[in-house]
C-alpha positions as semicolon CSV with decimal commas, in nm:
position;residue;x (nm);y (nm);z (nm)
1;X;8,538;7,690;11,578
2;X;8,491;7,994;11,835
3;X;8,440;8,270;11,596
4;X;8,681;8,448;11,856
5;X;8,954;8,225;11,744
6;X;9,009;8,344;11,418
7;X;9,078;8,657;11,302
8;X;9,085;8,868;11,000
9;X;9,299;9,172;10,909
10;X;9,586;9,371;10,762
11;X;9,930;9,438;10,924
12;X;9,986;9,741;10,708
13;X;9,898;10,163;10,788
14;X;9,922;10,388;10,471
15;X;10,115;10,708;10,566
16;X;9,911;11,064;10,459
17;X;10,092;11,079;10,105
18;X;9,826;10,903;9,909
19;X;9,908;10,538;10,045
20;X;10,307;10,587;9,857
21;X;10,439;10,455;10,174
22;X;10,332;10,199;10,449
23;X;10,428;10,108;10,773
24;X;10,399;9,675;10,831
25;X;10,324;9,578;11,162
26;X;10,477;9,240;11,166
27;X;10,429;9,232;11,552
28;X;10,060;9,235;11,542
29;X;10,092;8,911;11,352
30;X;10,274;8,707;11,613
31;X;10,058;8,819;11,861
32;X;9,774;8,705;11,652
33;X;9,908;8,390;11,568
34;X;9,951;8,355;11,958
35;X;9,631;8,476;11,990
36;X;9,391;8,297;11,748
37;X;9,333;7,969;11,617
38;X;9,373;8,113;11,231
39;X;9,495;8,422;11,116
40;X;9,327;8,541;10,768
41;X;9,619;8,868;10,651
42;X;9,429;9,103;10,416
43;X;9,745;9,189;10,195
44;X;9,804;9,534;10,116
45;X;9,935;9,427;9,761
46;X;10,184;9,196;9,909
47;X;10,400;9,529;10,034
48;X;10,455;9,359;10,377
49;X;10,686;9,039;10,234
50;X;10,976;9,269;10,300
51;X;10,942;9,327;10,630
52;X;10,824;8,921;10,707
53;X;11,160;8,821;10,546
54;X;11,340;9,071;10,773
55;X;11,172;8,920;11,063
56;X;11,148;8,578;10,978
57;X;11,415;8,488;10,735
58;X;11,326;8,327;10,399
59;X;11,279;8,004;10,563
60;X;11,102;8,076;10,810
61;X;10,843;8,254;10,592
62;X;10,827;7,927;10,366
63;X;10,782;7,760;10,713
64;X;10,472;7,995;10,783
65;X;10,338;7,966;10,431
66;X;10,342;7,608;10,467
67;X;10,183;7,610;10,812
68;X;9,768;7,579;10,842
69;X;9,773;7,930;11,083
70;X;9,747;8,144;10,795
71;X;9,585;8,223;10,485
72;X;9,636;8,539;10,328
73;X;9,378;8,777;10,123
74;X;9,541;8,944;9,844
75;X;9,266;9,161;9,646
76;X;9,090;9,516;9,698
77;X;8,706;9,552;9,778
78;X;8,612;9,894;9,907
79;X;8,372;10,155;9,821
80;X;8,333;10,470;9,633
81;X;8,076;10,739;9,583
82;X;7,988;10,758;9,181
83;X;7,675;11,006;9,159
84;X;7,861;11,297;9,029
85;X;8,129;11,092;8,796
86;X;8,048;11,168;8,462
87;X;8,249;10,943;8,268
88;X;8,024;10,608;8,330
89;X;7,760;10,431;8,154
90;X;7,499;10,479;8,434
91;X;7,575;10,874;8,453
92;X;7,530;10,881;8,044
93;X;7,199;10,642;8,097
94;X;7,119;10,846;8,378
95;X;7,145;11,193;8,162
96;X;7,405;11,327;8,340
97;X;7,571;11,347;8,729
98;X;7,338;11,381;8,991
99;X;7,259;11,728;9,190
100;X;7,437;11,760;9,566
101;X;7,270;11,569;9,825
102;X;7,210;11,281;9,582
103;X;7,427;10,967;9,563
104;X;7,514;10,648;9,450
105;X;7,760;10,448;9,660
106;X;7,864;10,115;9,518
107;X;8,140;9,850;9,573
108;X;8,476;9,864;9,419
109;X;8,693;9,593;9,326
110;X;8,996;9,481;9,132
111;X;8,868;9,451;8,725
112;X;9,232;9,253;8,651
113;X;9,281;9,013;8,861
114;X;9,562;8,826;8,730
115;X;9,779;9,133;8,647
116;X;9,713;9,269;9,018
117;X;9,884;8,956;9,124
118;X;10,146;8,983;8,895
119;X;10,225;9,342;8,949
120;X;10,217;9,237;9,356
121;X;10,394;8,984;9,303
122;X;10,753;9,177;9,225
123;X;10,782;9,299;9,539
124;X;10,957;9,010;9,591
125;X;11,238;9,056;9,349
126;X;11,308;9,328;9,583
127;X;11,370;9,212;9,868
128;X;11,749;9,252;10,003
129;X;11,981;8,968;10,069
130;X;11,749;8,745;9,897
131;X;11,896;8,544;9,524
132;X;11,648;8,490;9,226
133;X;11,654;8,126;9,314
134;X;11,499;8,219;9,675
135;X;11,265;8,469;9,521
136;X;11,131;8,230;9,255
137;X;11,107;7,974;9,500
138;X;10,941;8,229;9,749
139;X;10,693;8,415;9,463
140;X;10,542;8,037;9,379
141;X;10,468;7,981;9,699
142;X;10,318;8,342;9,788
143;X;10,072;8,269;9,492
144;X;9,964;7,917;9,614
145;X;9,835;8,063;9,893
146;X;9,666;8,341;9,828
147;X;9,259;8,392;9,753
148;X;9,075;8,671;9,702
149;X;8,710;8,831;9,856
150;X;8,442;8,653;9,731
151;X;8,183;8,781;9,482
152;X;7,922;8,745;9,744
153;X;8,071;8,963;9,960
154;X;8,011;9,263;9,775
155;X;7,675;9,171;9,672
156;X;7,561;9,112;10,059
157;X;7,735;9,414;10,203
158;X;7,573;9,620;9,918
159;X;7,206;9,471;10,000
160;X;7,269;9,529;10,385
161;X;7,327;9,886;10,300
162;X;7,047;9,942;10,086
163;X;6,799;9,772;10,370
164;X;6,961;10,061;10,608
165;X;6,878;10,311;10,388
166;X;6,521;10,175;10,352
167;X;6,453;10,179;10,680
168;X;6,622;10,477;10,769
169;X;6,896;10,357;10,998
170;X;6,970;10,534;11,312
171;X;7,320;10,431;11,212
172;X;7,333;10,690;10,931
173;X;7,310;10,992;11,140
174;X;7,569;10,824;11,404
175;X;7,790;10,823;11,096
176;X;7,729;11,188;10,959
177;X;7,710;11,330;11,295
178;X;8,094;11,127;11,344
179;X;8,185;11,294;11,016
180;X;8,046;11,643;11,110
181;X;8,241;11,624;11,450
182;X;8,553;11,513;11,264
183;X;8,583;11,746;11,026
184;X;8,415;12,010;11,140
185;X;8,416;12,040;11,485
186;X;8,049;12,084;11,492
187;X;7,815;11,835;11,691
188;X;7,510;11,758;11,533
189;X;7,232;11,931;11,659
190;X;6,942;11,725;11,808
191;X;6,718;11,870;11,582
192;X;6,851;11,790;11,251
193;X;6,698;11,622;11,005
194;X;6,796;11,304;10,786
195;X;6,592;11,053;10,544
196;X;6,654;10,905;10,259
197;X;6,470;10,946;9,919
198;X;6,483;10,666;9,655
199;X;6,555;10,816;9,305
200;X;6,490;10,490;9,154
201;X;6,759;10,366;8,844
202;X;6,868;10,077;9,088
203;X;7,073;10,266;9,371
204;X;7,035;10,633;9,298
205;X;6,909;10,809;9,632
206;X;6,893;11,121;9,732
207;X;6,966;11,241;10,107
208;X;6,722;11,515;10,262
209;X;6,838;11,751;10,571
210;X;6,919;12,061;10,697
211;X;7,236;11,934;10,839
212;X;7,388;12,298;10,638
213;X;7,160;12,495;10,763
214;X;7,223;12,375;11,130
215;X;7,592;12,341;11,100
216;X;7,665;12,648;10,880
217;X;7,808;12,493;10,611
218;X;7,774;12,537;10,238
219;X;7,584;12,298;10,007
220;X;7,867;12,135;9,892
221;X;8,047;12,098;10,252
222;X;7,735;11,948;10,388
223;X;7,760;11,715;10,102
224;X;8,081;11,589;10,156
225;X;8,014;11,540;10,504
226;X;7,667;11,310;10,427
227;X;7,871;11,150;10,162
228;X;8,180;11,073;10,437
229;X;7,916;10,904;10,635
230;X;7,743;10,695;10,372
231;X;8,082;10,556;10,294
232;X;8,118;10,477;10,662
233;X;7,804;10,276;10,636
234;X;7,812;10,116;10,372
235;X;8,242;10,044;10,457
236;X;8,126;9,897;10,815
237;X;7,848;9,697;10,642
238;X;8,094;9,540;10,389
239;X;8,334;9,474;10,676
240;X;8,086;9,250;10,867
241;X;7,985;9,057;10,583
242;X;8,371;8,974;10,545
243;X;8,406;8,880;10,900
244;X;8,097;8,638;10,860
245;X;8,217;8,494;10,558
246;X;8,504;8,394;10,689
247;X;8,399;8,310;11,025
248;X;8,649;8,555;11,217
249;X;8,713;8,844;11,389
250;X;8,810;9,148;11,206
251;X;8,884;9,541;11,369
252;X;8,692;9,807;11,280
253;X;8,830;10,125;11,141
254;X;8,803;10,475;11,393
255;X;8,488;10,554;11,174
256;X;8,335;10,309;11,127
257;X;8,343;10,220;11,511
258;X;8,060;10,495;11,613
259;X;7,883;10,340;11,355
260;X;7,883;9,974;11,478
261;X;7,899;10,110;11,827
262;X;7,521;10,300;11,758
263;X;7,365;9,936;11,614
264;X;7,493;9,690;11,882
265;X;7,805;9,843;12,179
266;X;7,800;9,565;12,335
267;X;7,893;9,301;12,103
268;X;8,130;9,579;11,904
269;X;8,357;9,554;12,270
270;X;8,320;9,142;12,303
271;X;8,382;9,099;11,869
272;X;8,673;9,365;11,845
273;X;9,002;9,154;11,835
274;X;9,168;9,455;11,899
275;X;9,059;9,446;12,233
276;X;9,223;9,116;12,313
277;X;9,563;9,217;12,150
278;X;9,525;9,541;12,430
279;X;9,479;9,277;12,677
280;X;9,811;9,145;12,540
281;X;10,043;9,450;12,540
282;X;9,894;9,530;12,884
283;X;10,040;9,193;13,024
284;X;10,377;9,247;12,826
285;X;10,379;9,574;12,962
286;X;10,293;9,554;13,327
287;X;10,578;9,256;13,360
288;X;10,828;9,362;13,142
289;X;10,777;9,109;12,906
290;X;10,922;9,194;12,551
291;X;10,639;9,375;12,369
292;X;10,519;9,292;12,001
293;X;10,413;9,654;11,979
294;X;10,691;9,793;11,929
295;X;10,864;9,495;11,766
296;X;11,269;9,615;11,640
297;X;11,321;9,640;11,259
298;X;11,616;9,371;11,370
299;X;11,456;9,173;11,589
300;X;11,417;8,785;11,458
301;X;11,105;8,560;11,558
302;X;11,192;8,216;11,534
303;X;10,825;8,090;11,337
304;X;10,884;7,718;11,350
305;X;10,878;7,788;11,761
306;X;10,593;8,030;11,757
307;X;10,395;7,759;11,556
308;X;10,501;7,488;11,806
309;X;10,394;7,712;12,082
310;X;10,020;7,828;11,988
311;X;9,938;7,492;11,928
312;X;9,981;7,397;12,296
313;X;9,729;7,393;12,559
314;X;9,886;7,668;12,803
315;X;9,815;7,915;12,474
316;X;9,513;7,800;12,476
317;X;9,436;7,860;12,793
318;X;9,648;8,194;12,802
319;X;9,412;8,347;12,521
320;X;9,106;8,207;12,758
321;X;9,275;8,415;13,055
322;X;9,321;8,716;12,886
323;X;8,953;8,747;12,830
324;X;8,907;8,747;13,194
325;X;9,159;9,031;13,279
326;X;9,005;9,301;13,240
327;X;8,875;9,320;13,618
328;X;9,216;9,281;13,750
329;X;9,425;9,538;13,838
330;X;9,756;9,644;13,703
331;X;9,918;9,553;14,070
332;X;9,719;9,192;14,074
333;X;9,846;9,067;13,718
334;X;10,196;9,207;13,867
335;X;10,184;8,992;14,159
336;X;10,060;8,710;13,954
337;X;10,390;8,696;13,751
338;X;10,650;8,791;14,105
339;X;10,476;8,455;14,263
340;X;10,611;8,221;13,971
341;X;10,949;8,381;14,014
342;X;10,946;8,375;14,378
343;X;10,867;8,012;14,319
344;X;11,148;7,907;14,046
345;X;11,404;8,128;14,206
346;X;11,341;7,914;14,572
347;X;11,335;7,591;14,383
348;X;11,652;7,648;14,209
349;X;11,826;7,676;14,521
350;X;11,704;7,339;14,715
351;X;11,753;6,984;14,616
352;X;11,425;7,000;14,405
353;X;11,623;7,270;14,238
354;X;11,906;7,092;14,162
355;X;11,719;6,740;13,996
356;X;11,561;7,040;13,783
357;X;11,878;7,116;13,683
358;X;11,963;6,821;13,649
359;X;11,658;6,730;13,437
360;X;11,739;7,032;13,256
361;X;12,134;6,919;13,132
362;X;12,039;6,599;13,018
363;X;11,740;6,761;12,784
364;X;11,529;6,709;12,471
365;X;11,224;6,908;12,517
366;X;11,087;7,160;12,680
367;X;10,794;7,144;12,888
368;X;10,553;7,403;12,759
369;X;10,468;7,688;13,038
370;X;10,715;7,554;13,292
371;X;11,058;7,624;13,127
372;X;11,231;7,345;13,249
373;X;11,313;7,065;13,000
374;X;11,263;6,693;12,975
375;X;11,507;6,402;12,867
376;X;11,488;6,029;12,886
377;X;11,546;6,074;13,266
378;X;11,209;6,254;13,307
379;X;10,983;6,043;13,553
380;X;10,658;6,033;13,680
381;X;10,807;6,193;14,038
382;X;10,970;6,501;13,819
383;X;10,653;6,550;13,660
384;X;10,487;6,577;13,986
385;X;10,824;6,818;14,091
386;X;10,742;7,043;13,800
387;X;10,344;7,027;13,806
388;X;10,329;7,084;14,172
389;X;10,571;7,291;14,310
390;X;10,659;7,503;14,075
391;X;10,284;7,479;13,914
392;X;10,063;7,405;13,662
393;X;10,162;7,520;13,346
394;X;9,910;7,809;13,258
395;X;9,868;8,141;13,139
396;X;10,130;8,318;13,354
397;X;10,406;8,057;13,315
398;X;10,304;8,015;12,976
399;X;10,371;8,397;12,936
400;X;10,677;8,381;13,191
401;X;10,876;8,159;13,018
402;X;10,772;8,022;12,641
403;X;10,623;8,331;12,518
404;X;11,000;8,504;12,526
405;X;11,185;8,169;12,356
406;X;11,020;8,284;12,028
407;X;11,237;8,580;12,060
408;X;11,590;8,534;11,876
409;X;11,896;8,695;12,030
């Protein structure tokens, strides 16, 4: 499969107050599921099952669960900065922390696994208007699905970052000079200096520059800001070996995007799914189509639809279209959408319009992209009716007319 019909990601943004509170997205799911082939959710501890009740009722969510669209990651791989910790083995081995402006950056991930799950896992028991027969019900299937990152993973993302190191990545000063900016306000001047040292005892390094010198800053600001940016690196290098194991598309993080963007622009603008869900909410936007962006706490999605929906070929070729928008103007893709009403609204007043109707009232299924529906009566002639004059189903009758049914009044 199209590595750009998959996609990997979270739905959830941590608020400033230590990650207490979390916003879920549940929007940026349907479009992805209209978007992609597969959808891979990186969990954030389960916390958005709330909000996918709210939106999708209980059965619906057992309807999605069941469904081969998504898989979902539930498990935490990061990674910290451990040079100055002094309560570790390798610091005690070591002697003690290292000095500033020497490092050791390493993965993190969850030591407990099956108590992570567990604890995740009662967010469920929480969720209002739900019984303990639904939750029970609900929390064995949650577990069924879920995996977690594997092993290799870590182990590749943390070789990648050593090679950059090694060689002395250009990518490392892109990512102090992001950090500098960021925090700072200070650009990085042109002539400031950055290599690595290797302190040996398998991943101690130390970082040599005059990046505090340059930038005014104090020994231990200037640390924090090379230590920002290692994190960046070595964060963007385990994010690409996540999107390669799983063969999909994941976005990038405001930091690490510099970062990426230094090593290879090009393909960081073709990869980003982010990009095509902006292609998305422009169409929804420009014809005042209801938006997934801004998706209402009490809005419903009917799932079993959506499902029924992105497994047609007018999806299909809608997420193919959207990849060739973005040389279109705001006042073409607006025109594109007026024709196809122009076109229904005539029809609908003519004979042609009135077998439609007809076609219509005596209905068992709709005809994806069109919005008309067919019965027993539907015929060979109708077919040509609905293919020809009112036009091929595609992207913008696609987007016209089904995209909106998955919307519940």
């Amino acid at each position: 499969m199209d590595i750009r019909e998959r996609h990997i990601g979270p739905i959830t943004r941590e608020a400033g107050d230590g990650g207490t509170t979390v916003t879920v997205d549940v929007g940026a799911l349907v479009r992805r599921l209209l978007l992609f082939e597969h959808c891979t959710l990186e969990s954030n501890h389960l916390r958005e099952m709330p909000a996918l009740v709210r939106t999708f009722g209980v059965d619906g969510l057992q309807t999605l669960l069941d469904s081969s669209a998504l898989s979902i990651v539930c498990d935490s791989l990061t990674v910290g900065s451990v040079g100055q910790l002094a309560d570790l083995r390798v610091t005690e081995a070591r002697g003690g922390p290292l000095p500033l402006n020497s490092y050791r950056v390493v993965p993190i991930s969850v030591a407990e696994r099956e108590q992570y799950i567990h604890n995740a896992l009662q967010i469920i028991h929480q969720i209002p208007g739900t019984n303990l027969r639904q939750q029970i019900k609900l929390k064995r299937r949650i577990a069924e699905k879920l995996s977690r990152y594997p092993v290799e993973v870590a182990l590749s993302a943390k070789s990648g970052f050593q090679a950059a190191l090694d060689r002395n990545d250009y990518s490392l000063r892109t990512a102090v000079s992001h950090e500098l900016n960021s925090h700072h306000g200070v650009i990085l001047p042109k002539q400031a200096t950055l290599y690595v040292e290797d302190l040996g005892n398998d991943g101690d390094f130390r970082v040599v520059s005059n990046v505090a010198e340059l930038a005014g800053l104090s020994d231990t600001e200037a640390h924090k800001v090379i230590e920002r940016g290692l994190l960046g690196l070595a964060s963007l290098e385990q994010r690409l070996e996540i999107m390669k194991h799983y063969d999909s598309l994941g976005g990038f993080r405001d930091a690490e995007i510099p970062i990426f963007a230094s090593r290879l622009q090009f393909l960081a603008d073709q990869l980003d799914p982010e990009v095509q869900e902006h292609r998305f909410e422009r169409i929804t936007t420009i014809s005042g189509l209801p938006s997934l962006d801004t998706l209402a706490p009490d809005q419903k999605i009917d799932i079993e639809h959506l499902l029924k929906l992105r497994e047609t070929e007018e999806c299909r070729d809608m997420r193919r279209w959207l990849r060739e928008i973005d040389s279109e103007t705001d006042q073409e893709i607006s025109e594109h959408f007026k024709s196809l009403q122009e076109r229904i609204a005539k029809l609908t007043h003519t004979k042609t319009g009135q077998v439609i109707r007809f076609i219509a009232g005596n209905s068992l299924g709709l005809i994806p992209g069109v919005g008309v529906f067919a019965g027993p009566a539907y015929s060979i002639a109708d077919s040509f009716i609905a293919e020809k004059l009112i036009g091929r189903p595609g992207p913008i009758s696609f987007l016209g007319s089904s995209y909106p049914s998955i919307f519940i009044k």
